[in-house]
PQR file with spaces between the fields and no chain letter, atoms N, CA, C, O and H, PARSE charges and radii, in Angstrom:
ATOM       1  N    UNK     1       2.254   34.498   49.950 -0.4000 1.5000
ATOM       2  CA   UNK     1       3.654   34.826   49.759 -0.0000 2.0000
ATOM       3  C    UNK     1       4.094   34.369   48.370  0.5500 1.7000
ATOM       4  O    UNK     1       3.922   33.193   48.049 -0.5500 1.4000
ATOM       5  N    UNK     2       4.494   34.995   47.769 -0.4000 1.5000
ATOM       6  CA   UNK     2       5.153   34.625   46.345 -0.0000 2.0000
ATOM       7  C    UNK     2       6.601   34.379   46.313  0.5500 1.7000
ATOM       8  O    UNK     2       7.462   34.934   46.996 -0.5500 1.4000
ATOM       9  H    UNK     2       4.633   35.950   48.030  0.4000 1.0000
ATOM      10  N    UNK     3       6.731   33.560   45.513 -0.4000 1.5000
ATOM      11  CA   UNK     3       7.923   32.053   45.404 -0.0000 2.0000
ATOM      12  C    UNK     3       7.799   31.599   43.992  0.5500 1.7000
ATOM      13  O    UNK     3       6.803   31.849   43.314 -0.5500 1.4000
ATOM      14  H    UNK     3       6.032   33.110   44.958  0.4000 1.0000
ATOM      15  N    UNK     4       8.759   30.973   43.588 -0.4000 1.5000
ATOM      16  CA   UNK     4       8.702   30.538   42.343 -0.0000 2.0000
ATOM      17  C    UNK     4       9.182   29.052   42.061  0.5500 1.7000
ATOM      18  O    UNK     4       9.856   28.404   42.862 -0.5500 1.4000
ATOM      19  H    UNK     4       9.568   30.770   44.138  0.4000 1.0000
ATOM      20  N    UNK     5       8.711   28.546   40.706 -0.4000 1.5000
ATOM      21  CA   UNK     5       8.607   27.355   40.562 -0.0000 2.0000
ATOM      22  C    UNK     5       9.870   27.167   38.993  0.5500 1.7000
ATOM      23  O    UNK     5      10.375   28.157   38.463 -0.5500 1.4000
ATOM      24  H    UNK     5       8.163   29.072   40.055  0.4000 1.0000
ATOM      25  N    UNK     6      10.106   25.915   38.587 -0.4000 1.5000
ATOM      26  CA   UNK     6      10.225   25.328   37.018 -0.0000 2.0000
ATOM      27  C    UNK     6       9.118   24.550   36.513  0.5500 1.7000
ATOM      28  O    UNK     6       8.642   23.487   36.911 -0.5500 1.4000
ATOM      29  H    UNK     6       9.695   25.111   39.017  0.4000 1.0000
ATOM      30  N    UNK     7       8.755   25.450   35.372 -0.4000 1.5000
ATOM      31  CA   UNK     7       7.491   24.477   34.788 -0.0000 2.0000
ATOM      32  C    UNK     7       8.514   23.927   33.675  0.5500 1.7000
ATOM      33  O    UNK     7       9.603   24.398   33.344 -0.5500 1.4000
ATOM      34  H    UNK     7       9.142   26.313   35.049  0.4000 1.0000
ATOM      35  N    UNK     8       7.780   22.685   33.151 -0.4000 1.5000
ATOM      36  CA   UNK     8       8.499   21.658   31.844 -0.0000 2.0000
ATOM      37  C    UNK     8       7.271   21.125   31.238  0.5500 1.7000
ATOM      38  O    UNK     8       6.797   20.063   31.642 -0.5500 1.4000
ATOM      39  H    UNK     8       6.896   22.302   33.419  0.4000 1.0000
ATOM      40  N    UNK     9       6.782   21.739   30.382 -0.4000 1.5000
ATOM      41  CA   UNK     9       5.477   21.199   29.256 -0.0000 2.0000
ATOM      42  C    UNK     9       5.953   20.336   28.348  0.5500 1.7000
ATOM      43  O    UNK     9       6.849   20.642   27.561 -0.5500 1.4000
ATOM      44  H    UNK     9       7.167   22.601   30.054  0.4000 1.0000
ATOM      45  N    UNK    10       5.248   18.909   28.398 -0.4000 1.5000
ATOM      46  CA   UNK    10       5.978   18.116   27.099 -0.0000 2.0000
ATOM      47  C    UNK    10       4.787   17.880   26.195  0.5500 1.7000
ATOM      48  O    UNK    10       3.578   18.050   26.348 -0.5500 1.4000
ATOM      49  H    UNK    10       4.520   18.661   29.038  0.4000 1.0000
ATOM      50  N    UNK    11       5.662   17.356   25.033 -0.4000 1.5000
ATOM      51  CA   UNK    11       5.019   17.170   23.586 -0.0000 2.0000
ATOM      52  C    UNK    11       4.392   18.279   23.312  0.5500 1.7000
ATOM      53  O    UNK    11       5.055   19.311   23.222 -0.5500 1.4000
ATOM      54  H    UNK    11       6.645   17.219   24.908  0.4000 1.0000
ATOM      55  N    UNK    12       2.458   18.314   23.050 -0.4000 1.5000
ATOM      56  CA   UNK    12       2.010   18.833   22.644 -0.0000 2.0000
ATOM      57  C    UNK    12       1.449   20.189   23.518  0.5500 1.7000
ATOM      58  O    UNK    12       0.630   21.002   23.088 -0.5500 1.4000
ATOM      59  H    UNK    12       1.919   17.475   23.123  0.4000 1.0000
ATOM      60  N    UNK    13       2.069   20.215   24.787 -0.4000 1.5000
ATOM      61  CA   UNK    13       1.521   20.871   25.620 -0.0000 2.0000
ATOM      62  C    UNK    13       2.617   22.320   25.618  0.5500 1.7000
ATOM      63  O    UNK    13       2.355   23.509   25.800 -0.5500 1.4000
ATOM      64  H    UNK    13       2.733   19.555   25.136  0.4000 1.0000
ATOM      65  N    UNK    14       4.012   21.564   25.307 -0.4000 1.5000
ATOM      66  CA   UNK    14       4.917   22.836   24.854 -0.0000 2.0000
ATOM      67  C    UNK    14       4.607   24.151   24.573  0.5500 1.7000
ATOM      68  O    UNK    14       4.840   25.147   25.258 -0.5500 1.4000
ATOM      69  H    UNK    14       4.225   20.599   25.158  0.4000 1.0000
ATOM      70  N    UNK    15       4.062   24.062   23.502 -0.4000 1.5000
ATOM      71  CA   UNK    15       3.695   25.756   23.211 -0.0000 2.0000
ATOM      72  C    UNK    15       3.081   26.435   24.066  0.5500 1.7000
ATOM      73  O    UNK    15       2.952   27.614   23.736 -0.5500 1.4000
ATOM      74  H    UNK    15       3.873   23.253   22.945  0.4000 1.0000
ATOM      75  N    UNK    16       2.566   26.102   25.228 -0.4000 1.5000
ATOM      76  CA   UNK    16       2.071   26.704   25.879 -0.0000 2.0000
ATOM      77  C    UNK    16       3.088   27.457   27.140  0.5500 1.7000
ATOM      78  O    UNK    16       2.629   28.324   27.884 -0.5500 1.4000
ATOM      79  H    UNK    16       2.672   25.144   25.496  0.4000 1.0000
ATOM      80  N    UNK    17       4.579   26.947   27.230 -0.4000 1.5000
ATOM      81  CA   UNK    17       5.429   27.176   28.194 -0.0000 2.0000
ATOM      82  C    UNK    17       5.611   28.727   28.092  0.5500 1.7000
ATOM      83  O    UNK    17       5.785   29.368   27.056 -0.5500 1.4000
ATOM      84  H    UNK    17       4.952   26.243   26.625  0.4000 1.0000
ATOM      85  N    UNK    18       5.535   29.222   29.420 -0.4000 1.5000
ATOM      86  CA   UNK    18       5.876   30.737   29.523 -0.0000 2.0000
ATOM      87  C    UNK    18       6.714   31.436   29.549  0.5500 1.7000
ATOM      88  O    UNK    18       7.362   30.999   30.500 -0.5500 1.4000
ATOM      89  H    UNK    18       5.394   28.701   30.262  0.4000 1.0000
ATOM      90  N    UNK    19       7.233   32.273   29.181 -0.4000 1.5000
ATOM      91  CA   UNK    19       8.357   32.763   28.646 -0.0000 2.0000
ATOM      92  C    UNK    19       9.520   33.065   30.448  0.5500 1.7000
ATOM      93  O    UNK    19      10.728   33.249   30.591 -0.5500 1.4000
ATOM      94  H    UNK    19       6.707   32.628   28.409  0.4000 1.0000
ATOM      95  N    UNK    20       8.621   32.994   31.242 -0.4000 1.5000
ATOM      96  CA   UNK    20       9.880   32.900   32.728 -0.0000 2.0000
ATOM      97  C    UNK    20       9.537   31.509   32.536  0.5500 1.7000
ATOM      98  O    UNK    20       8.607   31.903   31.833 -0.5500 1.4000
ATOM      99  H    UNK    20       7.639   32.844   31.126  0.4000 1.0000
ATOM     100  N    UNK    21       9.451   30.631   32.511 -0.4000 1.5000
ATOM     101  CA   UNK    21       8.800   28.995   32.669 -0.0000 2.0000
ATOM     102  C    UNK    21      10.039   28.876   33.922  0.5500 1.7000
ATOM     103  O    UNK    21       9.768   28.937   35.121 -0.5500 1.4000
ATOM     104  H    UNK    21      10.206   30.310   33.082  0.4000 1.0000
ATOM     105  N    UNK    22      11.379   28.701   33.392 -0.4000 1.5000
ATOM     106  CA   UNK    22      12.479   28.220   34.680 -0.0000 2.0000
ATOM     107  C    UNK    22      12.500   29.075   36.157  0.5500 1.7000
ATOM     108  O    UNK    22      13.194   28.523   37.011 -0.5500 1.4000
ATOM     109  H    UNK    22      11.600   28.650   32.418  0.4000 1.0000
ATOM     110  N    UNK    23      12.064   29.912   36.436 -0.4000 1.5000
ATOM     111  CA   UNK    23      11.407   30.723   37.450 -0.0000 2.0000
ATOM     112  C    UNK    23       9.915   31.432   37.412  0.5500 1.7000
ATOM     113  O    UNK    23       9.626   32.625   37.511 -0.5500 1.4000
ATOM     114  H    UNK    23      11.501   30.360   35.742  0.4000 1.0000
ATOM     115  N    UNK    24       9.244   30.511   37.269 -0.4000 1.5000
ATOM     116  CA   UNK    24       7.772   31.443   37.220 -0.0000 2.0000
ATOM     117  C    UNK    24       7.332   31.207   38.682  0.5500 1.7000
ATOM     118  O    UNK    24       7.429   30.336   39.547 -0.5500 1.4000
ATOM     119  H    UNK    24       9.479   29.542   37.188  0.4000 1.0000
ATOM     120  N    UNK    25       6.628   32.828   38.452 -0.4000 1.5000
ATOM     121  CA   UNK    25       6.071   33.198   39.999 -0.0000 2.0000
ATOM     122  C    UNK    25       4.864   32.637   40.469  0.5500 1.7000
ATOM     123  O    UNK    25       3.853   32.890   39.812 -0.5500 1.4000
ATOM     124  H    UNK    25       6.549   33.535   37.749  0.4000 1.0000
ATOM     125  N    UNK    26       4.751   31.836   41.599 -0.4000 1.5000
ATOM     126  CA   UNK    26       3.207   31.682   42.345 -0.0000 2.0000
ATOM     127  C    UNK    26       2.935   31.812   43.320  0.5500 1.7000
ATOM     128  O    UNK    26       3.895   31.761   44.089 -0.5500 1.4000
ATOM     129  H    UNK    26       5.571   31.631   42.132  0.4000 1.0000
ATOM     130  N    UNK    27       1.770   32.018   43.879 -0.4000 1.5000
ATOM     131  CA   UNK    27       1.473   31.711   45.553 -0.0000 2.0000
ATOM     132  C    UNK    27       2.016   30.787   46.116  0.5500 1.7000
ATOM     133  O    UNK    27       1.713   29.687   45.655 -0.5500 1.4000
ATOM     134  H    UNK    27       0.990   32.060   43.255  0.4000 1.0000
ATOM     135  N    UNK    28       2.754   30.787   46.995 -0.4000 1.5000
ATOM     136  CA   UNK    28       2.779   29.267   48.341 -0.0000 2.0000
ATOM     137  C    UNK    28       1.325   29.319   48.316  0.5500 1.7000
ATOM     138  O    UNK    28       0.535   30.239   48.529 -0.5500 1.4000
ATOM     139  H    UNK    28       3.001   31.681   47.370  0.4000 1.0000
ATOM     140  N    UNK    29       1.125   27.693   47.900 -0.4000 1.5000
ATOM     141  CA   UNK    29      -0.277   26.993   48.597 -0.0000 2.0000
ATOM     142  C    UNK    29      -0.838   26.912   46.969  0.5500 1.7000
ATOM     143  O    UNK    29      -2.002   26.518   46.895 -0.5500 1.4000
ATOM     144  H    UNK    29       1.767   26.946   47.728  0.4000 1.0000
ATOM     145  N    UNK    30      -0.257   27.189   45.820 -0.4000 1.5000
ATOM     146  CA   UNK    30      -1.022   26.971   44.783 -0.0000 2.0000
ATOM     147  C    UNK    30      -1.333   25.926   44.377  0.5500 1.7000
ATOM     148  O    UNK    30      -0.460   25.070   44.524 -0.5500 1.4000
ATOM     149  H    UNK    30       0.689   27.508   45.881  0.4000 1.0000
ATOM     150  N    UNK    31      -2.684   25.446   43.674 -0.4000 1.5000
ATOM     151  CA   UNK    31      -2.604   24.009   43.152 -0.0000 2.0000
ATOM     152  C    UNK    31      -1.961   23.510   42.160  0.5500 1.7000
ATOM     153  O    UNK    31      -0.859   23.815   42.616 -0.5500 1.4000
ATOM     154  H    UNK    31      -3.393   26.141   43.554  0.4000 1.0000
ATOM     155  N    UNK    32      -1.653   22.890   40.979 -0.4000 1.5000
ATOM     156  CA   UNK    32      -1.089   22.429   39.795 -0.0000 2.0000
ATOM     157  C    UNK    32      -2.426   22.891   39.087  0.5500 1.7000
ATOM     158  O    UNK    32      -2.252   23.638   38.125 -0.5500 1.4000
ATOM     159  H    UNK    32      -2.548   22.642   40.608  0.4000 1.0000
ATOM     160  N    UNK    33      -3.648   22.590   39.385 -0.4000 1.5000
ATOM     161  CA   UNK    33      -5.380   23.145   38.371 -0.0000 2.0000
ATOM     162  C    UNK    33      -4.769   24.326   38.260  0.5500 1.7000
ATOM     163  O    UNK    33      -4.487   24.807   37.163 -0.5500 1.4000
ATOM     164  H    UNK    33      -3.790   21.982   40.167  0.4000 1.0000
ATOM     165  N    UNK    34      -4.444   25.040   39.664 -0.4000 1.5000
ATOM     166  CA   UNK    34      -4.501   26.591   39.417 -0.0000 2.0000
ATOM     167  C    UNK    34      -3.358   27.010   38.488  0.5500 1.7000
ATOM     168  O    UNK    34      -3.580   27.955   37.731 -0.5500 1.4000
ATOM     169  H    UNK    34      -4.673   24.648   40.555  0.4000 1.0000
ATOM     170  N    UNK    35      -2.330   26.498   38.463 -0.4000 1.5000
ATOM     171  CA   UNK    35      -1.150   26.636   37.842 -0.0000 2.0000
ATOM     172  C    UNK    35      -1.423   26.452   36.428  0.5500 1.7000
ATOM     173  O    UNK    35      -0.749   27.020   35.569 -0.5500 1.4000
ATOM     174  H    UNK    35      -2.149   25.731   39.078  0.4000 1.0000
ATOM     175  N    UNK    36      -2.561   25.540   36.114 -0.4000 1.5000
ATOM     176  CA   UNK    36      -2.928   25.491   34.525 -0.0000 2.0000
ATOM     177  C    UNK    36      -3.286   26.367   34.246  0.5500 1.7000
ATOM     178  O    UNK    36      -2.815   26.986   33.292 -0.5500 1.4000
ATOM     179  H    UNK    36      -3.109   25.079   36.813  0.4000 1.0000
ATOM     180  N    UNK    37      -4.422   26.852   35.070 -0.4000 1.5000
ATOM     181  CA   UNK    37      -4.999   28.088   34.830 -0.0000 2.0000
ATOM     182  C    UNK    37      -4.263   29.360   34.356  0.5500 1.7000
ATOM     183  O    UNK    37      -4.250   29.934   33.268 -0.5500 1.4000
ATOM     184  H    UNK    37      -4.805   26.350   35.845  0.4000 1.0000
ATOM     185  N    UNK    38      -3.849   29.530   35.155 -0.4000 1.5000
ATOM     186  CA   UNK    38      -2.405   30.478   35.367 -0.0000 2.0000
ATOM     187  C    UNK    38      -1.766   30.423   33.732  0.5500 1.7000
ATOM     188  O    UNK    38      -1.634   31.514   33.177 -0.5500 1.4000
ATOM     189  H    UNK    38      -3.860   29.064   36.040  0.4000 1.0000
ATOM     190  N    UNK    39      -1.417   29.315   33.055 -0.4000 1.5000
ATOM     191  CA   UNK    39      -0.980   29.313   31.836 -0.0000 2.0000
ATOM     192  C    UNK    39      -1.525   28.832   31.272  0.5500 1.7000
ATOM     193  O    UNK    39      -1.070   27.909   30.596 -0.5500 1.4000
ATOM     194  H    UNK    39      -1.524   28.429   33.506  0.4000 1.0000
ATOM     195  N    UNK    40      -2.873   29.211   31.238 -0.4000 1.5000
ATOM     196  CA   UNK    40      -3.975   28.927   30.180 -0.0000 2.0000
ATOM     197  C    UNK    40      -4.157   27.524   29.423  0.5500 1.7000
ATOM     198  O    UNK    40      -4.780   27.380   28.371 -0.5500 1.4000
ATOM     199  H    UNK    40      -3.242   29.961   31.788  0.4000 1.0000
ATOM     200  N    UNK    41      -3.575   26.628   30.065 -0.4000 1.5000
ATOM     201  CA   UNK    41      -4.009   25.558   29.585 -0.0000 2.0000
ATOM     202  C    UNK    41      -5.184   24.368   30.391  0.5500 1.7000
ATOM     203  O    UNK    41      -5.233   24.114   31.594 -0.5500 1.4000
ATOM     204  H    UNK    41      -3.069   26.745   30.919  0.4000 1.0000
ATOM     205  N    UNK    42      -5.942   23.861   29.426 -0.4000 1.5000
ATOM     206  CA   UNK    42      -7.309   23.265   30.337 -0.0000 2.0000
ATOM     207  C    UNK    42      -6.456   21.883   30.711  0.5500 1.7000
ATOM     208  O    UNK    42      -5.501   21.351   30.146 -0.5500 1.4000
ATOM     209  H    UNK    42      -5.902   24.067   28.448  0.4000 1.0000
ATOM     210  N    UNK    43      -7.303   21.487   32.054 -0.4000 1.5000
ATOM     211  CA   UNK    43      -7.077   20.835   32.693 -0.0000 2.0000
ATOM     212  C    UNK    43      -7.041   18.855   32.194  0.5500 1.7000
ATOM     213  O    UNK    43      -6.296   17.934   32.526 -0.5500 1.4000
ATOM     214  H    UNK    43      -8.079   21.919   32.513  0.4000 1.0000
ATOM     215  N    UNK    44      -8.470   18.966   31.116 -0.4000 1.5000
ATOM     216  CA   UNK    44      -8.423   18.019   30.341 -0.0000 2.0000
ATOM     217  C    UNK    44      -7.111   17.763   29.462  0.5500 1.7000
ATOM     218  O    UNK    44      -7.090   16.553   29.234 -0.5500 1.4000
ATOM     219  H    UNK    44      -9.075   19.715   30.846  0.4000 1.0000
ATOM     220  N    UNK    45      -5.912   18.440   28.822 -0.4000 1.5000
ATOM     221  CA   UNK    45      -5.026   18.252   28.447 -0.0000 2.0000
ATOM     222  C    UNK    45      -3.850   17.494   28.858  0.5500 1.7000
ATOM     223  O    UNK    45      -2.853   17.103   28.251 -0.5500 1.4000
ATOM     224  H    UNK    45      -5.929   19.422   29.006  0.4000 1.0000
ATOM     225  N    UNK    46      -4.322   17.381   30.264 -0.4000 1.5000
ATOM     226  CA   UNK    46      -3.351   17.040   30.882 -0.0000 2.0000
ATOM     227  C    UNK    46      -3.290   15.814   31.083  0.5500 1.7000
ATOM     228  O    UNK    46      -4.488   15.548   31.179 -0.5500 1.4000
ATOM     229  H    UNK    46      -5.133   17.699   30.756  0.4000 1.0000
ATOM     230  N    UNK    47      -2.408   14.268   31.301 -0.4000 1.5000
ATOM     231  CA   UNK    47      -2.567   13.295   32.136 -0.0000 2.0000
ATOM     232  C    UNK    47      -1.631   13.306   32.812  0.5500 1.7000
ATOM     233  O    UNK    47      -2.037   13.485   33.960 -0.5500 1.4000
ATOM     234  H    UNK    47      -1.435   14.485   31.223  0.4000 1.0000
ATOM     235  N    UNK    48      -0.230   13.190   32.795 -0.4000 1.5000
ATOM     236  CA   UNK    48       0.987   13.066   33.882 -0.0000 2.0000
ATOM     237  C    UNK    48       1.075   14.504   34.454  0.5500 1.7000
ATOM     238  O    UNK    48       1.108   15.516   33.754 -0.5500 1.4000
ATOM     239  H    UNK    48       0.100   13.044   31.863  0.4000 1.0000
ATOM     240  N    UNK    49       1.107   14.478   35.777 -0.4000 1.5000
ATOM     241  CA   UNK    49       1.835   15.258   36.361 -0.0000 2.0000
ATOM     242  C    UNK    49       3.259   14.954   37.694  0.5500 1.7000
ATOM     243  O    UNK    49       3.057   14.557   38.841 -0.5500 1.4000
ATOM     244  H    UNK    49       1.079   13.656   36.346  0.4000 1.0000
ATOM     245  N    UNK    50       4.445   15.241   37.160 -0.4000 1.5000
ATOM     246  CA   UNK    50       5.332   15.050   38.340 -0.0000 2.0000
ATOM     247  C    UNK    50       6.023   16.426   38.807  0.5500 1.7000
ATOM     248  O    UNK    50       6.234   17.510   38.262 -0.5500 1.4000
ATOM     249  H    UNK    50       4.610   15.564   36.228  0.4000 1.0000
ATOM     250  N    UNK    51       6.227   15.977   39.834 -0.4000 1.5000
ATOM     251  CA   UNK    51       6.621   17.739   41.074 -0.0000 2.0000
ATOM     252  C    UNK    51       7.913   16.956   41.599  0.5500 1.7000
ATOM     253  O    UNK    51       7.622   16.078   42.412 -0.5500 1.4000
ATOM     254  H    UNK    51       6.055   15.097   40.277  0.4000 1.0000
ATOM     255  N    UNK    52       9.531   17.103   41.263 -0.4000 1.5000
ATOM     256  CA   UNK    52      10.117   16.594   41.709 -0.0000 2.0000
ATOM     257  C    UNK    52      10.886   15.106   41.905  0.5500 1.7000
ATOM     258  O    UNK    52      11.344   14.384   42.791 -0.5500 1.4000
ATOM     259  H    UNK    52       9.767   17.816   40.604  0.4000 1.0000
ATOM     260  N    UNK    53      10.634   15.186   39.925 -0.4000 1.5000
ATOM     261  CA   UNK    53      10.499   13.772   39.791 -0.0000 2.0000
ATOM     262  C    UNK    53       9.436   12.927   40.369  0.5500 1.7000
ATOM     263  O    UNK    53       9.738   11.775   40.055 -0.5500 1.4000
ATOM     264  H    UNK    53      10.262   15.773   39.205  0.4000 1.0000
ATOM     265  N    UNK    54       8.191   12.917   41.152 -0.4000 1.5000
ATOM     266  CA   UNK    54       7.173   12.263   41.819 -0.0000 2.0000
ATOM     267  C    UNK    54       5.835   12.483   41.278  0.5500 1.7000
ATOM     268  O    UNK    54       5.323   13.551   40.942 -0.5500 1.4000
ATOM     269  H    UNK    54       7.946   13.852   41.406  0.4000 1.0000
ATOM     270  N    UNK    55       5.394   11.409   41.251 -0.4000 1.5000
ATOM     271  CA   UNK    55       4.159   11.942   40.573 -0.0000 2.0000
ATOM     272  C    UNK    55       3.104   12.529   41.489  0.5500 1.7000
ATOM     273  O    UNK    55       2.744   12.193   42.617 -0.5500 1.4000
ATOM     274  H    UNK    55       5.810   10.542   41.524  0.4000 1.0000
ATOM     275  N    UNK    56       2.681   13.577   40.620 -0.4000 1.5000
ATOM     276  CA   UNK    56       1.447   14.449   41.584 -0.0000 2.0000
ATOM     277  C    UNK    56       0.275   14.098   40.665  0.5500 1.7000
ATOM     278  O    UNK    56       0.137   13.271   39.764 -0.5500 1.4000
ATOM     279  H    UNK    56       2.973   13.850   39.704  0.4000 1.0000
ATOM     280  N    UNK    57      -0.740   15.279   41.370 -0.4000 1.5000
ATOM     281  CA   UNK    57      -2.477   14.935   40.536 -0.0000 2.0000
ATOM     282  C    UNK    57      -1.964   16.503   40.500  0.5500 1.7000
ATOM     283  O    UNK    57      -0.968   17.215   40.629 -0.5500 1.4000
ATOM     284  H    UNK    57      -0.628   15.950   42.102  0.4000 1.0000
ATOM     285  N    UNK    58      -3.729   16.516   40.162 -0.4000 1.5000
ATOM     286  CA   UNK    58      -4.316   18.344   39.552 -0.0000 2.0000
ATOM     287  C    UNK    58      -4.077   18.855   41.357  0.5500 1.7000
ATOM     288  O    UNK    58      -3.485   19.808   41.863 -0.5500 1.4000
ATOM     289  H    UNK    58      -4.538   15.938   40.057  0.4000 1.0000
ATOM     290  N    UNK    59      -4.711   17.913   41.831 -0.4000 1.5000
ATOM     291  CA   UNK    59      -4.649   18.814   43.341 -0.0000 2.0000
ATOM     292  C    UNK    59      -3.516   18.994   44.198  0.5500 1.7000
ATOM     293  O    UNK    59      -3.685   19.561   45.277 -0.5500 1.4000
ATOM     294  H    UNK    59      -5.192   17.138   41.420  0.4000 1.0000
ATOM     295  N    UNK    60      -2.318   18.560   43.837 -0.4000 1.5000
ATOM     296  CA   UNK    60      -1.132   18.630   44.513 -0.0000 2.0000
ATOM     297  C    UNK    60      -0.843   20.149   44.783  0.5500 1.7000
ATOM     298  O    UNK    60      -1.057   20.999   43.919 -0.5500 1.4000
ATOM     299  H    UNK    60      -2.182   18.099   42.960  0.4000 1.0000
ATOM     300  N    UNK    61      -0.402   20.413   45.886 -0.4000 1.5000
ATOM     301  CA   UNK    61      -0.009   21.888   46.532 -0.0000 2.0000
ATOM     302  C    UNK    61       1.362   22.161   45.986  0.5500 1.7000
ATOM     303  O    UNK    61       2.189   21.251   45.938 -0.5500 1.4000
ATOM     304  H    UNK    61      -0.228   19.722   46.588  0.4000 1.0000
ATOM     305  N    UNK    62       1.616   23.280   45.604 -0.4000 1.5000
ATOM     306  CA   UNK    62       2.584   23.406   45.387 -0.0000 2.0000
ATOM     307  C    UNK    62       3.468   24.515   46.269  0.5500 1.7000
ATOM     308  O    UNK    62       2.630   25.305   46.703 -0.5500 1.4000
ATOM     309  H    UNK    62       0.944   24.019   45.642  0.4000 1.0000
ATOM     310  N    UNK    63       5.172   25.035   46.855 -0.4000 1.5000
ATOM     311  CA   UNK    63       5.231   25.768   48.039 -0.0000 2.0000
ATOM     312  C    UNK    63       6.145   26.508   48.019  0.5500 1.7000
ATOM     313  O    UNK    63       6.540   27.280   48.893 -0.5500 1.4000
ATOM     314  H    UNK    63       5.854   24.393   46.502  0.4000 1.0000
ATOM     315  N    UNK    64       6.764   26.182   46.393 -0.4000 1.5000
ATOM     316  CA   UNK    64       7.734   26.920   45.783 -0.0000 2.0000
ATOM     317  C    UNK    64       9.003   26.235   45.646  0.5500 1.7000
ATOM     318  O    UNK    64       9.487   25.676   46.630 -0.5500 1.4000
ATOM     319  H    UNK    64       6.443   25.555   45.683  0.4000 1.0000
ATOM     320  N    UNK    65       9.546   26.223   44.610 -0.4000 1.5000
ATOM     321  CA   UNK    65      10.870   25.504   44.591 -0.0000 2.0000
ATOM     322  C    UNK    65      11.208   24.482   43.667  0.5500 1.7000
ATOM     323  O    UNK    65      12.275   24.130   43.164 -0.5500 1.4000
ATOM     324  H    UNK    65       9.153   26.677   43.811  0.4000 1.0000
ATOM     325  N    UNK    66       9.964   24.069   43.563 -0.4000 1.5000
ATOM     326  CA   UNK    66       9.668   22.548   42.921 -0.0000 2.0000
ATOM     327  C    UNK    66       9.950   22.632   41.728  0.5500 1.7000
ATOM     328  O    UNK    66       9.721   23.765   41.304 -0.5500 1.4000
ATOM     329  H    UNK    66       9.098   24.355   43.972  0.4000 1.0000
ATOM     330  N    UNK    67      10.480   21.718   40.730 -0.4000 1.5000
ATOM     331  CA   UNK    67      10.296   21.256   39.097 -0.0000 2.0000
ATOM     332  C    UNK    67       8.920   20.354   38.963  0.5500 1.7000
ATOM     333  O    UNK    67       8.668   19.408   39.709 -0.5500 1.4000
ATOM     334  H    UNK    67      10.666   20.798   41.074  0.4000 1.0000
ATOM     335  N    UNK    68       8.181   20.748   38.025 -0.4000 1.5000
ATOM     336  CA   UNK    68       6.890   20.704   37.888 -0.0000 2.0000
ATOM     337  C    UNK    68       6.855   20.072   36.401  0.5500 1.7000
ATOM     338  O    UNK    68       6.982   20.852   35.457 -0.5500 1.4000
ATOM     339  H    UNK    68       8.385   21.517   37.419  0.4000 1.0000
ATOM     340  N    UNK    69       6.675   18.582   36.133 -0.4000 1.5000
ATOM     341  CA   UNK    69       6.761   18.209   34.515 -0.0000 2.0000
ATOM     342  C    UNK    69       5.124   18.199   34.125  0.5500 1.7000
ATOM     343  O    UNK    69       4.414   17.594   34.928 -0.5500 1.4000
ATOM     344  H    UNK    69       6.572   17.948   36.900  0.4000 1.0000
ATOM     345  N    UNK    70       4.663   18.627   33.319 -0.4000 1.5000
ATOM     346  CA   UNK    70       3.538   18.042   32.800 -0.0000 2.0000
ATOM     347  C    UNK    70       3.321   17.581   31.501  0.5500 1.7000
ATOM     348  O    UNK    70       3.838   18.149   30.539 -0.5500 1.4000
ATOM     349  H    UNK    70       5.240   19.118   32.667  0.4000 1.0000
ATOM     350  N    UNK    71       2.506   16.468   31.370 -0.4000 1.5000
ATOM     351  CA   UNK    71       2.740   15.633   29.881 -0.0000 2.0000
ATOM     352  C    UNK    71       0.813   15.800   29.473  0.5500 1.7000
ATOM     353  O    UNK    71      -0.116   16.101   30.223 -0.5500 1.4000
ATOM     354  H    UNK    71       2.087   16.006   32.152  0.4000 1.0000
ATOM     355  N    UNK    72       0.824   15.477   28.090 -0.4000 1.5000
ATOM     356  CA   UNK    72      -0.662   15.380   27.760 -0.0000 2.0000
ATOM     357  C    UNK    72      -0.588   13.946   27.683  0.5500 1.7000
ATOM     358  O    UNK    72       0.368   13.302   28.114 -0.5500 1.4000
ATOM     359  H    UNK    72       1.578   15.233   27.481  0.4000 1.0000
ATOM     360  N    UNK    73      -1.783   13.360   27.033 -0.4000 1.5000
ATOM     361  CA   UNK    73      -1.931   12.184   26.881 -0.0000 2.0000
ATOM     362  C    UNK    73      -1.100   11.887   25.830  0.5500 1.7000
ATOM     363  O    UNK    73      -1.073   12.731   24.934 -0.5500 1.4000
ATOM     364  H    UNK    73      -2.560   13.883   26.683  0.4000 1.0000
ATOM     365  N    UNK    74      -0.207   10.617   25.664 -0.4000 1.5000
ATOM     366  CA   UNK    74       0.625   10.327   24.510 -0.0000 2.0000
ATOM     367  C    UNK    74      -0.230    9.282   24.002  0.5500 1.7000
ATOM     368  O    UNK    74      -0.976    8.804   24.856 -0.5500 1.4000
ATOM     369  H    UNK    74      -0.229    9.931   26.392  0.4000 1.0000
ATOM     370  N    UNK    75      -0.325    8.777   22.787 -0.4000 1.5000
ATOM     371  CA   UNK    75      -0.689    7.377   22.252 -0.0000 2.0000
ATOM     372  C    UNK    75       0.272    7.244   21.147  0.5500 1.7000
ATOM     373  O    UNK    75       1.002    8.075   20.606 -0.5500 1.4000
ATOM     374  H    UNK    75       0.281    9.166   22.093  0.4000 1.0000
ATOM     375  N    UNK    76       0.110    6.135   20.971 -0.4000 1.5000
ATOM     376  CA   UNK    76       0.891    5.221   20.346 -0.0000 2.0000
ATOM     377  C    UNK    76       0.132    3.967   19.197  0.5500 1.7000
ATOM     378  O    UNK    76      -0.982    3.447   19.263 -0.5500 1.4000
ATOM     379  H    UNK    76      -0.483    5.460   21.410  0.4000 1.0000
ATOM     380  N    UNK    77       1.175    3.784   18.246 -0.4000 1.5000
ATOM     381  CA   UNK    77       0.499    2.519   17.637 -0.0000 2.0000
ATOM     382  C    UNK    77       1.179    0.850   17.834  0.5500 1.7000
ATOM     383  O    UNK    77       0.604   -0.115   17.332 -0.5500 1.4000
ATOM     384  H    UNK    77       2.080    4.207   18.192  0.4000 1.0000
């Protein structure tokens, strides 16, 4: 069944946000991996993921509805 989500790419992962990003379409039952997939970004890019303010992993389900943040790795000096 298709449902839709808010994706939020930060820092360097930005450019990759899709042009529906505040309603983009997915399966109920998708993963966050698959959701990278989905917008072409690899999975290694990634370290934070939160669904709802909460933090999720790569394997978190997603069921529609949700705000979805993802961050890359930040460093610092």
């Amino acid at each position: 069944m298709k449902t839709h989500i808010q994706i939020k790419l930060f820092a360097d992962l930005s450019a990759y946000t899709p042009p529906s990003a505040d309603n983009f379409p997915i399966e109920a039952g998708t993963t966050v991996r698959r959701l990278l997939d989905d917008i072409h970004v690899s999975a290694e890019k990634v370290r934070l993921v939160f669904i709802n303010n909460v933090k999720g992993d790569l394997d978190s389900t997603l069921k529609g509805g949700e705000r979805v943040g993802i961050f890359p790795p930040i460093g610092g000096g």
